[in-house]
C-alpha positions, 0 to 999 in steps of 0.5 A: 090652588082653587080661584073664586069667579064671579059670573054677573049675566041676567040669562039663567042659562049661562049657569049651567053651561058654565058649569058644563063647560068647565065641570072638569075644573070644578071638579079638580077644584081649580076654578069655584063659581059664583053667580049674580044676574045684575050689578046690584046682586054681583056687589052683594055676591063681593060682599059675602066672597071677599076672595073672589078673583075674578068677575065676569060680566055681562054689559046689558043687565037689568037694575045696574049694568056691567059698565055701571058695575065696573065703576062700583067694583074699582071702588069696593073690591080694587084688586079684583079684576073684571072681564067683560063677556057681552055681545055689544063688542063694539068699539064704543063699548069696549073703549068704555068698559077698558076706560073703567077698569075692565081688565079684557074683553070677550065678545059673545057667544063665547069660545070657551077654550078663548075664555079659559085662557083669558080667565088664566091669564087674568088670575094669575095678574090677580095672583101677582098683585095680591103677591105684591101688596103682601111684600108691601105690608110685610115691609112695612112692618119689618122696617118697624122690627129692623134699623133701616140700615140694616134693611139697606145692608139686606139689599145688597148684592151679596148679602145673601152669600155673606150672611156670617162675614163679618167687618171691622169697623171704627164706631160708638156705641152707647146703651141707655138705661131708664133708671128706676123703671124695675120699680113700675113694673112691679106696681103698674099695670102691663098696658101702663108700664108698656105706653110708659116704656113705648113713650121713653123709647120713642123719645130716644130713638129720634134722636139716636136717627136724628143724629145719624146712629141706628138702634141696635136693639132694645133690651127691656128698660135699656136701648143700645145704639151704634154711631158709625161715620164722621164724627161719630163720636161727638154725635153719640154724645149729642145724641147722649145729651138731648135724650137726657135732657127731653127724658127730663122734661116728661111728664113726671108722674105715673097714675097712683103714688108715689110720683116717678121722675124719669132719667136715664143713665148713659155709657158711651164707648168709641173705637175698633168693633167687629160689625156682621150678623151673629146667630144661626143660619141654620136657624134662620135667627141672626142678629146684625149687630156689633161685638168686641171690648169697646162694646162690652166696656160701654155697656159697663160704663152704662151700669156704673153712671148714677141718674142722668150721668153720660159716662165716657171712656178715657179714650173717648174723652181724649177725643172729645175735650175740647169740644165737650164740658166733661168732668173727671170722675176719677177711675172705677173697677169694671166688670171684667175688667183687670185694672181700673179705668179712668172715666168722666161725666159729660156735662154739655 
């Protein structure tokens, strides 16, 4: 892989015995070799190579000299690194240029098999930060496409070895649905039905963290969140309540007629379900995730509650009826389901 260096010297000579020097280098296209004679110049040759690695550079140089240099660089180009090649080697000077930012200091005239291993050394620091604030920025944005619990489950030790082993567990499940969002789309805007969608969504997941529960994952104009812990159950169904409650104090219109009101519709089912990662490896495609009846029944409840019902299952609500109002509603035939089901509305 070819590094960019930029030698800042005002002695023209210096060009051509660089080029000399390491012609092999060039010519195998290891090191590229920009040239400036003073501050002011190596700025605008940083300007016009953004990718520049490296800087070497003089200290005494007309216009803007290398220790002035060195302040300007740490300011527009922070992750280049510079080496000060100047026959001022000493102490004050150096201490001044290491002060600033240099990187290592090469005293004149030059060895130049010394200077080739520091132009290495100092290339490869270059190429371990770039490195490294690229891992940063592609983990900020994998923590806004993963649950953060999920990126804490990648962090463990085994996860690599355990990529398709899976765990029971005792959780709630919930899926939120926007009522009568299919209608917008067919008459908005994509930018209005996005910002609208992006605006509901927002709202429900701080809640769904506020209480402890990660989004599962989103599925168009519906949400599906899990609960796992300590009273899992009634903070789902606190987390239920307030998504219905500050969907409902939204803005209530949309540009143009008619006027949208938005609700939602909620199911909510709790017990036994198989947590792991569920895909192709292979592919390299895998979703973290929860499965099972409880989860398939939740996801019925959702379909058969009317705008801003919360539904519950039987179970549910026998865990929960002495600390929640709920209402009977009698039972109701679910999709798949053989026998009817007895379900109640939460009412707060």
């Amino acid at each position: 892989m070819k590094s960019k260096i930029l030698v800042v010297d005002d002695e023209t000579d210096l060009e051509l015995l660089i080029r000399q020097k390491f012609r092999r280098q060039i010519r195998e296209q290891r090191y590229e070799f920009v040239f400036a004679y003073n501050g002011v110049d190596a700025l605008v040759k940083i300007q016009e190579h953004p990718d520049i690695d490296i800087v070497l550079s003089d200290i005494n140089m007309p216009e803007m000299d290398g220790l002035t240099l060195l302040e300007k660089l740490s300011e527009v180009s922070p992750l280049t690194k510079t080496v000060i090649v100047s026959a001022y080697g000493d102490m004050t000077n150096i201490r001044t240029a290491m002060n600033r930012g240099a990187f290592d200091f090469i005293c004149k005239p030059v060895d130049f098999d010394d200077l080739d291993v520091t132009m290495q050394k100092t290339i490869r620091h270059v190429a371990q930060l770039r490195e490294t604030l690229k891992a940063v920025k592609e983990n900020n944005i994998l923590r806004m496409y993963v649950d953060e619990s999920v990126l804490n489950f990648m962090d463990r030790r085994e996860f690599e070895s355990s990529l398709m082993l899976s765990e029971t567990v005792d959780a709630t499940a919930v899926f939120i649905d926007i009522c009568g969002f299919t209608a917008i789309t067919e008459r908005e805007s994509a930018d209005t039905v996005v910002k609208l969608i992006n605006l509901y969504f927002d709202v429900m997941v701080k809640e769904i963290i506020a209480q402890g529960g990660f989004v599962d994952k989103f599925m168009g104009d519906a949400v599906m969140a899990v609960f796992r812990g300590e009273y899992h159950l009634d903070r789902a169904i606190e987390t239920a309540l307030a998504v219905r409650n500050h969907i409902e104090l939204l803005e209530k219109t949309v540009p143009g007629e008619p006027v949208y009101t938005p609700k939602v519709a909620i199911g909510i089912n709790t017990g036994e379900m198989i947590s792991g990662n569920i895909g192709s490896a292979t592919l390299r495609r895998l979703d973290y995730t929860v499965i099972g009846d409880v989860v398939n029944t939740a996801q019925r409840l959702q379909s058969v509650a009317q705008e801003g019902q919360i539904i519950i299952s039987d179970a549910a609500y026998q865990l929960v009826k002495d600390s929640f109002h709920c209402e009977p509603l009698g039972e109701v035939k679910l999709k798949n389901k053989a026998n009817p089901v007895a379900i109640y509305a939460v009412l707060e």
